[in-house]
N, C-alpha and C positions, 0 to 999 in steps of 0.2 A: 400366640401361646394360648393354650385350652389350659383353665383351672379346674383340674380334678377333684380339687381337695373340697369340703363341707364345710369350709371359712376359707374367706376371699381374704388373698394376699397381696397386697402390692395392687398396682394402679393399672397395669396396660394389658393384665388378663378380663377375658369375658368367658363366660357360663351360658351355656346354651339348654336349656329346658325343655322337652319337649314328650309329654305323657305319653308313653307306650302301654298294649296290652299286655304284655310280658313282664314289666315291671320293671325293663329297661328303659334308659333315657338315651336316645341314639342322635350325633349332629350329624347333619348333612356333609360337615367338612368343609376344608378350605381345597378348593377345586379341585374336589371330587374326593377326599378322603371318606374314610367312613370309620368312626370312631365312636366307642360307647362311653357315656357317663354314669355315677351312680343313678341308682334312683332317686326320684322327691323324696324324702323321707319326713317322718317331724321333726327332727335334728337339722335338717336342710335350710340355711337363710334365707331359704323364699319356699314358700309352701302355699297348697291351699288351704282359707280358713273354713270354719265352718257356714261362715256367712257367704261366702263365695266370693270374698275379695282375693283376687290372686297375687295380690304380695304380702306378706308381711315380713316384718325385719328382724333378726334375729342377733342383737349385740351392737343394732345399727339404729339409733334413735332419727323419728325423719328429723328432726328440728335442729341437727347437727351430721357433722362428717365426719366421722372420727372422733378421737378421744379429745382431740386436740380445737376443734371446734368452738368455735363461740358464736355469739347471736348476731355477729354483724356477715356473716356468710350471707352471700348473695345467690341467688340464681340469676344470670342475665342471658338477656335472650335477644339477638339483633341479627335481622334478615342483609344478606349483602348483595341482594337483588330481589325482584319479583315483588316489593310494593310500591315502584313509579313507572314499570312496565310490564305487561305480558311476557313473562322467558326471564330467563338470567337467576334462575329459583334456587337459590341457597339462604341456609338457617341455620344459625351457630347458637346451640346453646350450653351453660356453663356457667360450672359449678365447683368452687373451692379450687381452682386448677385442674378438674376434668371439664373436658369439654366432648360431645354427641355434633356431629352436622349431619342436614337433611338434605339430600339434593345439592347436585352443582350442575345446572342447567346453564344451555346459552340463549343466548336475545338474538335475532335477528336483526341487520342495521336499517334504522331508517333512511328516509328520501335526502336527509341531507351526511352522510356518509359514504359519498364514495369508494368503492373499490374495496371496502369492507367487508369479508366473508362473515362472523357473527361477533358476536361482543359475550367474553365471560366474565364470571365475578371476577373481585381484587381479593386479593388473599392474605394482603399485606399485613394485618391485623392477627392472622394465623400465624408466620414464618418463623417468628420466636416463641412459638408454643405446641411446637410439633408434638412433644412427648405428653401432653396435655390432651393429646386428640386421643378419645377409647374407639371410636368407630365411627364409620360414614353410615348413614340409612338412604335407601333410595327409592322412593313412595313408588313408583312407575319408570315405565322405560319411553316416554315422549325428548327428545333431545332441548326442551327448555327446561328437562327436569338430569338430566345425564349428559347434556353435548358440552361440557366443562372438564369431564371428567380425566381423559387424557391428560390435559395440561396442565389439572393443577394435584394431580393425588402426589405426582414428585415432587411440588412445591411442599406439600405439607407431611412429608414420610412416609406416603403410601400405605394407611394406617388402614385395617380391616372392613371390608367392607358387606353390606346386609342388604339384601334384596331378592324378592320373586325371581320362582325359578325363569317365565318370559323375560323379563326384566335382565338378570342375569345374562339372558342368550344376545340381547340386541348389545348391551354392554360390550360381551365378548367380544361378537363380531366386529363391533366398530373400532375397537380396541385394536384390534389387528393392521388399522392401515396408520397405527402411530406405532414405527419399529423403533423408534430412541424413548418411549415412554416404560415405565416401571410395569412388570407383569404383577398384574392385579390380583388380592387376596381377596377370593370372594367367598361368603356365607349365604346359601340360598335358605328362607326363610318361606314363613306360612301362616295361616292366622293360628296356629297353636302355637308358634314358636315364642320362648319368655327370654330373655337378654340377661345379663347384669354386664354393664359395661362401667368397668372402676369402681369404685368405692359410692357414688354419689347417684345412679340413674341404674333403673331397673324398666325396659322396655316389652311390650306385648306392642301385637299388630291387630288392625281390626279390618277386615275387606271389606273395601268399597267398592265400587262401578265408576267406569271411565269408557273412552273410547277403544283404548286397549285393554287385553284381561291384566289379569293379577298384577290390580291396583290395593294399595293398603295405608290405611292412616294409622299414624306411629301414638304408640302410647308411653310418655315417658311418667314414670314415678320417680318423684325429686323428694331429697328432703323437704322442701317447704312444699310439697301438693302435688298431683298429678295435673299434667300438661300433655294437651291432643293436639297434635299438625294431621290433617284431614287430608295435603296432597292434594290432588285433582281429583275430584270425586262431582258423581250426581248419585242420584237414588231411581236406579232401575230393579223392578221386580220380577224384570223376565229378562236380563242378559242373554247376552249369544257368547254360549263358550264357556261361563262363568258361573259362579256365586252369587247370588243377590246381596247386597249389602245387609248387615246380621243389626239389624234393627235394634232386637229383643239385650242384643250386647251393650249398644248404644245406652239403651234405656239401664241397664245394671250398672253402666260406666256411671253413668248422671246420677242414680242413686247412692254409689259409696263415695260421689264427690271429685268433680273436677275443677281444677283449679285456675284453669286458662285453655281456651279453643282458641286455637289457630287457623283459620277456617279461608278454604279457597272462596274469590270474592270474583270471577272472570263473568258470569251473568248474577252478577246480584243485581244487575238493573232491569232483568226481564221479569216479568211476572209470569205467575202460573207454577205449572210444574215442566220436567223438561221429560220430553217425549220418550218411550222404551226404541231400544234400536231393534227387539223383535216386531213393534209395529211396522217400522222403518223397511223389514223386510217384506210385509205383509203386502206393502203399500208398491211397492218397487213390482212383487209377482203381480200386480195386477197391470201396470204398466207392461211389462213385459209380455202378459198375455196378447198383446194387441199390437207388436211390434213386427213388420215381415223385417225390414229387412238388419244392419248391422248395428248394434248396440256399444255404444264408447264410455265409458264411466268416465269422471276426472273425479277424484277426492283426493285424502289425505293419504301419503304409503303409510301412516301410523295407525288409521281407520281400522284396524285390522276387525274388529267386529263388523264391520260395514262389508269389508271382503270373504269376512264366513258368509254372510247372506246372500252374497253375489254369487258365491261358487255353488249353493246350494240350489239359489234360482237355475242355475248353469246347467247346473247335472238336470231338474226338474224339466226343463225345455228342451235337454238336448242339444245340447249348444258349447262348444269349446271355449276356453278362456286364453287371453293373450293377456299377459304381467307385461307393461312399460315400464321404465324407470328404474334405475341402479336402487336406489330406497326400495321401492315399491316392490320389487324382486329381493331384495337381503331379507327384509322383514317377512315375507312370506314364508322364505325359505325357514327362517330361524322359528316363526311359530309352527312352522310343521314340522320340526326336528322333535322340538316339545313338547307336541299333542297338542296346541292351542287352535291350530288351526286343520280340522279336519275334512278330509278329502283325498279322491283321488288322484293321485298323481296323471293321468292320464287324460284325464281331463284341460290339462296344461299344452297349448301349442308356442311353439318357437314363432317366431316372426317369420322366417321364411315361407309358413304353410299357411301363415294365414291368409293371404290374398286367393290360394288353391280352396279355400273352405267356400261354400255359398253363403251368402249373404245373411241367411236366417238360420246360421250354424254358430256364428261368433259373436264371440263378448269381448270386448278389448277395457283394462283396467288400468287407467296409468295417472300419473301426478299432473299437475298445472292447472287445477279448477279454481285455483285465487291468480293466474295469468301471469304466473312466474315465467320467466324471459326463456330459461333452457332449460323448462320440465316439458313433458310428453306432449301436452295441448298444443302449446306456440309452437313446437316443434311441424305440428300437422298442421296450423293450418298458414305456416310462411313457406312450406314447400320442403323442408330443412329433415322431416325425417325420409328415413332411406327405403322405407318399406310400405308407409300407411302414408294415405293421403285422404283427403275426405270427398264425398260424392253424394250425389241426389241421392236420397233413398235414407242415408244414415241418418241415425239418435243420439245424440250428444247428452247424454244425463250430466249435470253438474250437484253434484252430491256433496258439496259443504255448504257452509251460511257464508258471506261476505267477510272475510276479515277486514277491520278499519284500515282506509287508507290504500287498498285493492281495491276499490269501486272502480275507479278509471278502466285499469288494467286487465278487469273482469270484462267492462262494458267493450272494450276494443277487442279482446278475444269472442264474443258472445257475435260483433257484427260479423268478422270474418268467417264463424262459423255458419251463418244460416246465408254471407254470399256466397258460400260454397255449395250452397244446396240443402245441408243438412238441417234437421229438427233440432229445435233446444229444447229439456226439461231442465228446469231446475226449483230450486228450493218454498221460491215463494210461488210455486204453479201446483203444486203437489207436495205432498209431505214423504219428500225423498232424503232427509238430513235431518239425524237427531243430535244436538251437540252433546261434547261429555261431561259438561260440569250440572252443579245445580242451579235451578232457578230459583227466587224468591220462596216461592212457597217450601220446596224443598231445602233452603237453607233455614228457615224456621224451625220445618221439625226436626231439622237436626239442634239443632240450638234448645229445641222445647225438650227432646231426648236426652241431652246431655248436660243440659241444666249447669253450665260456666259459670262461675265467680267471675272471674274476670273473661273479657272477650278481644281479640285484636284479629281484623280481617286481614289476609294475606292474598299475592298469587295475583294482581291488578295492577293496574292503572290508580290515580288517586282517587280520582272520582268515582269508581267503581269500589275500592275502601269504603269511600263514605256511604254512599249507597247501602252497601253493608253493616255497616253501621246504626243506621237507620232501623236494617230490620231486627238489630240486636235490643235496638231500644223498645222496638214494638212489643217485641217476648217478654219485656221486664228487664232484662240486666240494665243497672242504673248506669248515665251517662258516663259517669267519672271513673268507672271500670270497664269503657271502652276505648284503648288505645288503638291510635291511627298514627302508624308509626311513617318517616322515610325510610331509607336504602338507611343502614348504616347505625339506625338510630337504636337507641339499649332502653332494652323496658327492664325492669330491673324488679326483683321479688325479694324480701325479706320479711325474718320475724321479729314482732316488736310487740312482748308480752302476751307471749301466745298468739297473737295473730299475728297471719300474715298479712302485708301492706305490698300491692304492686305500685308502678308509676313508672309513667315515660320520661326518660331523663331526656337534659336537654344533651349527655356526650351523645358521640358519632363515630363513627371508626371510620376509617377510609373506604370508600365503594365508589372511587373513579373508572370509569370502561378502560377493559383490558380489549383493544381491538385484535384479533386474530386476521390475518392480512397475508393468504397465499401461506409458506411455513412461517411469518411473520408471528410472534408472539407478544405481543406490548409494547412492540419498535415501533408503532403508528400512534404518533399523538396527535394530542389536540393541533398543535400548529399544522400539521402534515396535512391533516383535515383541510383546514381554514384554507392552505394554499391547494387543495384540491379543488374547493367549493372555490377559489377565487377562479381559478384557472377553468374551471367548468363555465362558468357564468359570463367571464370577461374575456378570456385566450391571455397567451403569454406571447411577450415579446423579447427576444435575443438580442442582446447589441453586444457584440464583439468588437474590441478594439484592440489595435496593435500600436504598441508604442514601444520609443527606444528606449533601452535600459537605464543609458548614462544620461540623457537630454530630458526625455522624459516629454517630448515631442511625440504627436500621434504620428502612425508610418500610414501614408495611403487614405484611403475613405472608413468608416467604420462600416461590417457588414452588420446588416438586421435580418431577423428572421421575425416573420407573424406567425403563430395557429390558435384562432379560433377567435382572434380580435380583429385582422381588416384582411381586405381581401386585396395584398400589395401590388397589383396590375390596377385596381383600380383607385387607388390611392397615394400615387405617388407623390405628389406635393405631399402629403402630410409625412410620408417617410423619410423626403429629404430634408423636410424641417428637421425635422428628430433627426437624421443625419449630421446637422448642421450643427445642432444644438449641442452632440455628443462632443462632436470638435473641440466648442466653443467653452463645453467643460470640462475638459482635459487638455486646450493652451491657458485658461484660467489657472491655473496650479505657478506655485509658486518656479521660476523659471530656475533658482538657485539651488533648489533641494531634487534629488533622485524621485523620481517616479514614486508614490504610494498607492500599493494597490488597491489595498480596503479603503483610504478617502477617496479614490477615485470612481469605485464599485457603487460605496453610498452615495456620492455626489449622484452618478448617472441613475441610479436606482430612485431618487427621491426626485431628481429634477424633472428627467423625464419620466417619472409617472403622472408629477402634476402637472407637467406641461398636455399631457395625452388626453387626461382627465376634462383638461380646460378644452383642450380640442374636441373631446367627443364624448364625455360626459360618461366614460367607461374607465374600470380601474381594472388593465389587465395586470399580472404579474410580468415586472420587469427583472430581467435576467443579463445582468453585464457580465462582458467575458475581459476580461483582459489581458495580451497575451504581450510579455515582454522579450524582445529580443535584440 
């Protein structure tokens, strides 16, 4: 629902701002409308001052929500991912029964998660406050900031949703291969766009720099103060494709006072500044110059700044480009629908014609430079893709930094690449990768720029929090207005005689992993796990036993099966012990009562796992079958 009216009615309208020449105020619309509003007027509950703060409130005191309001009104604010790992970025903040979220990103599973495709927040904390939700924001379109989305906007009544027009397109698209999820209300937004969502939050956006364009850190105005989430940002002054980050905004924010930075924390432990990606390109044409013969990229498919530079190198030498990877091809596709990514279409060959190209005519771009198992890399070089294979002569550029934890997986792809013949460049040989967040120094002058009250690092690891922290303390903000919060954990704002008082509570809300597992949606718990990881490590063993109904006597031998604990040709004494032993615990049973399956199941289950245990010093999963007839 769009609020026409010049006073805000009711809770679940939003008011879209946005200064025209004409003296009109026009939205974007909910996928694709086009619809005008009044003008700002001086009558209008949000206007420019003459100071140039762009809210003020018009019948709506910030230190209250309504008539009805009193001092104990809180704002809370508690991340459900993204401050104990990289990914799973969601932010719920809330006020008087409205509630604003930022992002619903997934996590990728780690080494001990089997069979796990990624992990989203829990939402549980949401499901009885659907009508409480005014709208979703979504800083960027990287899928640990959006890969959530599908699964949980149904969960929570698929409430309105705000984002760049890029942003927007990768959404859509992905959007499309969930056909049982809710078709999506989207608002594409800009850094001129002004919010009112509910009674309690008045939002502006401010453009940042990432890896991908039209990235934006959210400006929310609350009753008790204004509150920035910064999103994945660094500070580049020469973007590709983009806006440079509006500094001079920054600096006017921190002068009319902000109240709490939310600030991404992913290299707060690198020092310096973090590199522009137009050097990035500078750097790459000079490499290029001195290459006869085929050139192979591995980066990120979201790198899309990294892939203007490469297409531009492309066209510059003369040279065709080859897109690898289902990502790596949508995302291209979708910023060149938009204008984000400019270039010739012709410039583009299919795989068929690329082996017909000479050597010193092609660029091949594809995913797996962190040695992901079935991205485009390992594809080339275990034999496995159908087109490209690798040969003397080739350059294998590796254009991201190490993520933790890939090291191995990187080093095993990096050997098989140069026994094949080919060259390696990568990261730490040349300045071929610039990451997208900020470094140290650049998290300072954002912090010097925006001059926080209170400060709490976001978007890390823990260590990478504190880290951040650290440099919050260096600027001046005193220690006890830096909160370092967990998953879950509610930092809480109130007024107490005029001022406000923040502090990290010690509540929690639920942020247990929702594992996503093939169409599996939170059917995969922790036990599912633990016998994954058991049976990875140890193998399982089958004991099938048949016995009679009424006697309760075993029928014949029991069969067993091994996988991944012994190798049963060569172990047979130990099988026909445990053979023996299954016997031996199913005539053990009481010879006057009928056969009990489940005592029988646990018996064999517990007996022989420690009798196996004791034999060979492994706990595989024991799996009794019992078959009565």
């Amino acid at each position: 629902m769009i609020n026409r009216k010049n006073n805000y009615s009711g809770h679940r309208g939003f008011t879209v701002y946005k200064p025209k020449a004409s003296g009109t105020t026009k939205t974007g619309g909910l996928a694709g409308d086009d619809q005008t509003l009044p003008p700002v007027t001086k009558n209008s509950p949000i206007q420019r001052s003459n100071q140039g703060h762009p809210f003020r409130f018009r019948g709506h005191d910030r230190s209250r929500s309504g008539a009805s309001a009193v001092s104990s009104d809180k704002l809370r604010i508690m991340c459900l991912g993204g401050l104990e790992e990289v990914g799973r970025n969601m932010t719920v903040i809330e006020y008087n029964k409205e509630i604003v979220i930022i992002d619903m990103g997934l996590q990728f599973p780690e080494e001990d998660m089997p069979g796990i495709d990624y992990i989203i927040p829990n939402v549980s904390y949401l499901k009885d406050k659907k009508d409480w939700i005014k709208g979703v924001i979504i800083s960027h379109g990287h899928y640990d900031h959006i890969g959530g989305i599908p699964h949980i906007m149904g969960e929570i009544g698929n409430p309105l949703m705000f984002m760049g027009k890029m942003t927007a397109g990768l959404v859509r698209k992905r959007h499309q291969e969930y056909k049982t999820a809710p078709t999506l209300k989207i608002k594409e937004i800009d850094d001129s766009t002004r919010l009112k969502l509910g009674a309690s939050f008045e939002l502006e956006f401010l453009r940042v720099n990432h890896s991908i364009p039209d990235c934006f850190a959210t400006i929310i105005h609350t009753p008790v103060g204004t509150v920035i989430h910064t999103g994945d940002f660094k500070i580049d002054f020469t973007p590709v494709n983009d806006k440079p980050a509006d500094l001079n905004r920054m600096a006017q924010l921190g002068a009319q006072g902000v109240k709490l930075l939310m600030s991404d924390s992913t290299d707060s432990t690198h020092p310096g500044y973090q590199v522009s990606e137009s050097y990035i390109g500078e750097e790459m044409g000079k490499i290029f110059e001195k290459i006869e013969g085929r050139i192979i990229i591995g980066t990120f498919a979201s790198q899309l700044s990294r892939v203007q530079k490469i297409l531009d190198l492309a066209a510059r030498f003369g040279r065709r480009v080859n897109l690898q990877g289902r990502s790596m091809n949508s995302n291209v596709e979708v910023a060149h629908q938009v204008g984000y990514l400019k270039f010739n279409p012709k410039i583009l060959v299919e795989d068929k014609e690329v082996n017909k190209l000479p050597d010193n005519k092609i660029i091949i771009i594809g995913t797996g430079a962190q040695g992901e198992s079935n991205a485009f890399l390992n594809r080339v070089v275990t034999g496995e893709h159908r087109t490209i294979s690798l040969k003397k002569g080739d350059t294998v550029l590796f254009s991201s930094s190490v993520i933790p934890g890939n090291e191995r997986s990187i080093q095993n792809l990096m050997d098989q690449v140069v026994r094949q013949g080919a060259r390696i460049i990568h990261y730490k040989m040349l300045d071929i990768h610039a990451g997208g967040h900020a470094k140290q120094e650049d998290l300072k002058l954002t912090m010097r720029l925006l001059k926080p009250e209170f400060f709490m690092p976001i978007e890390a690891n823990h260590y990478m929090l504190r880290a951040h922290a650290d440099l919050a303390e260096q600027v001046g903000i005193p220690k006890e207005n830096i909160f370092i919060a967990d998953n879950g954990q509610v930092v809480e704002f109130k007024k107490l005689s005029n001022k406000v008082v923040g502090s990290l509570t010690k509540e929690k809300v639920i942020t247990d992993y929702v594992f996503v597992d093939g169409l599996g949606v939170g059917d995969v718990s922790d036990i599912v796990l633990r016998d994954r990881l058991m049976m990875s490590e140890d193998g399982m063993i089958v004991i099938i036993a048949t016995i009679d109904t009424h006697t309760g006597d075993i029928i014949g031998n029991p069969d067993i099966i091994s996988r991944g604990f012994v190798y049963m040709k060569e172990n047979r004494d130990l099988i026909e012990k445990t053979r023996m032993r299954v016997k031996k615990i199913v005539k053990d049973k009481n010879p006057m009562t009928a056969a009990d399956d489940d005592y029988i199941k646990n018996k064999i289950r517990n007996d022989i796992g420690q009798f196996l245990f004791n034999s060979t010093k492994r706990r595989p999963m024991v799996l009794p079958v019992v078959i009565k007839v």
